[in-house]
C-alpha positions in Angstrom: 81.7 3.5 34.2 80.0 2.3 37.2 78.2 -0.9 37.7 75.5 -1.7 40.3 73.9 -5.1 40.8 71.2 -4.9 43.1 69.9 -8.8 44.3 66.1 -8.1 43.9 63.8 -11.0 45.8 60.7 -11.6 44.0 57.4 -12.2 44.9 58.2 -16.7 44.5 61.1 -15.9 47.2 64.0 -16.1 44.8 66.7 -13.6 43.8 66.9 -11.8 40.4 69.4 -9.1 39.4 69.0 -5.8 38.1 71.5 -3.9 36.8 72.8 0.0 36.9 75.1 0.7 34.9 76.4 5.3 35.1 78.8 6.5 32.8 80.0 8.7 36.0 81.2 11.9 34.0 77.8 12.1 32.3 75.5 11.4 35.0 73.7 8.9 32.7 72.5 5.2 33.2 70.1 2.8 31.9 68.7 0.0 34.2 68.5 -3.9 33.1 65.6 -5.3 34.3 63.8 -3.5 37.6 62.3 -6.7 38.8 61.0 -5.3 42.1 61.8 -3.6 45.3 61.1 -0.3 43.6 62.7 1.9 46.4 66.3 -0.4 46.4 66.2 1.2 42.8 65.4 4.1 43.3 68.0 4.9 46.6 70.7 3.4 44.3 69.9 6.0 41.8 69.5 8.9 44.0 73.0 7.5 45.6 74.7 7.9 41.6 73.0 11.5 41.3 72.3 10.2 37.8 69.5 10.3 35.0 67.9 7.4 33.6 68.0 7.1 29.9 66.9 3.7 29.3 64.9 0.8 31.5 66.2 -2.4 29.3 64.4 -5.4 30.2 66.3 -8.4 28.5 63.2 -10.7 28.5 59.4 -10.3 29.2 59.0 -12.4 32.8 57.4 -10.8 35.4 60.6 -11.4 37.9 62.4 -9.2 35.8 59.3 -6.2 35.3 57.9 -6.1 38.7 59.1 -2.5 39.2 58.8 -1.7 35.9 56.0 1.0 35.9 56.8 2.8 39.2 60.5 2.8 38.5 59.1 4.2 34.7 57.1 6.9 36.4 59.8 8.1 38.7 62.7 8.2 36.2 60.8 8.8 32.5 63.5 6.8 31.4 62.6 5.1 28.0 61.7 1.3 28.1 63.6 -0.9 25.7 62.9 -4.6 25.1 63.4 -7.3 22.1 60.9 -6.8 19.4 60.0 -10.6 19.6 59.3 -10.0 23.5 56.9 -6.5 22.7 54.2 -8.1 22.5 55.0 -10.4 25.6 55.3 -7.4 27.6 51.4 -7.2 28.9 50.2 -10.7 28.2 49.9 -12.4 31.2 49.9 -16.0 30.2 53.6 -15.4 28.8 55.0 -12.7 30.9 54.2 -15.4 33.9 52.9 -12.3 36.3 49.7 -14.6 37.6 52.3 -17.5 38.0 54.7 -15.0 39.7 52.0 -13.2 42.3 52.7 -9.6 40.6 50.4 -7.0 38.5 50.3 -7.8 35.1 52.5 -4.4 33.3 50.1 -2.4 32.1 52.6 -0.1 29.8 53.9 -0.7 26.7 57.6 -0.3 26.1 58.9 2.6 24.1 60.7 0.9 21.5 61.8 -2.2 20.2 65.6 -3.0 19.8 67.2 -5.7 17.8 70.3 -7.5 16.9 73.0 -5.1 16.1 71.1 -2.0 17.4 73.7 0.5 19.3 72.6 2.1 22.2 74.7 5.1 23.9 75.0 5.9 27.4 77.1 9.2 28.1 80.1 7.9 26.4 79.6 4.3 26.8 78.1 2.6 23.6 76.1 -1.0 24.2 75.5 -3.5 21.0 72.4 -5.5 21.2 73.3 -9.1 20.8 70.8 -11.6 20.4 70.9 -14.7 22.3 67.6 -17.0 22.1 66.4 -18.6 24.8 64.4 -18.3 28.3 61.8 -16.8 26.4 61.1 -16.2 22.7 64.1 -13.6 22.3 67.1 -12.5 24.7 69.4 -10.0 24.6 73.0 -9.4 26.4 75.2 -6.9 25.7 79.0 -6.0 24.7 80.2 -2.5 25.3 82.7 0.1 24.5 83.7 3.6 25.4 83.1 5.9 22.6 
C-alpha cells in the first residue's frame, strides 16, 4: 500500500490534506478529499501510474472539495461522501464555498456511504466509521488487506 499526503493551501491561506492512498500491485487508489491545487493531484497520480476508483470526501466544506469536479472529470473516479453530508454537497450556506472564496460544486456525489459500509481498493478493504462532528456527519477509516 502506498500513501500520499499532499498539503493543499486553500483559497483562506491555510493547509488542508488530501490523501492517496494505491494498493501498488493493482494500480488502484481512491483520493480523500481533493481540496484544491487540481494539478498537485493530478501529477501525484500520473507519478503512481494508477486508476482512480473512488474520490471520498470525509465532510462537505468547500476546503476539502475545491478540486472536486476537475479532479472528477480527469479520473471518472466515483465520489463517495456521508449520506447526512449528500445533501451538503452543493448548498452553499453549509458547504462554506462563499465563506471560503471557491465555486460552489456543482455535481452530485455518486453514492452515499454509511457506518459499517466496506469499500475495496485492489486488495485493500476500508470500513466506514462514523465519527460526528465538524459538520453534520464524518467519516474516518480502518483498513485491512484482504
Amino acid at each position: 500500500m502506498i500513501l500520499k499526503r499532499l498539503k493543499i493551501e486553500t483559497m483562506i491561506g491555510n493547509m488542508t490534506n488530501c490523501y492517496i492512498i494505491t494498493d501498488e500491485n493493482k494500480k488502484e487508489s481512491m483520493i480523500i478529499d481533493p481540496a484544491g491545487d487540481a494539478n498537485q493531484i493530478i501529477d501525484t497520480l500520473n507519478i503512481l501510474d494508477t486508476k482512480v476508483k473512488y474520490i471520498y470526501l470525509t465532510h462537505c466544506h468547500a476546503d476539502h472539495t475545491a478540486a472536486l469536479e476537475e479532479i472528477k472529470k480527469y479520473t471518472g473516479g466515483k465520489i463517495l461522501i456521508h449520506r447526512d453530508e449528500y445533501d451538503n454537497l452543493q448548498n452553499p450556506n453549509i458547504n462554506l464555498s462563499q465563506v471560503i472564496g471557491t465555486n460552489n460544486v456543482n455535481i452530485p456525489a455518486d453514492s452515499r456511504v454509511d457506518e459499517g459500509d466496506k469499500l475495496h481498493v485492489g486488495d485493500i478493504e476500508f470500513k466506514v466509521l462514523h465519527t460526528p462532528g465538524h459538520t453534520i456527519r464524518r467519516q474516518f477509516f480502518i483498513f485491512r488487506r484482504t
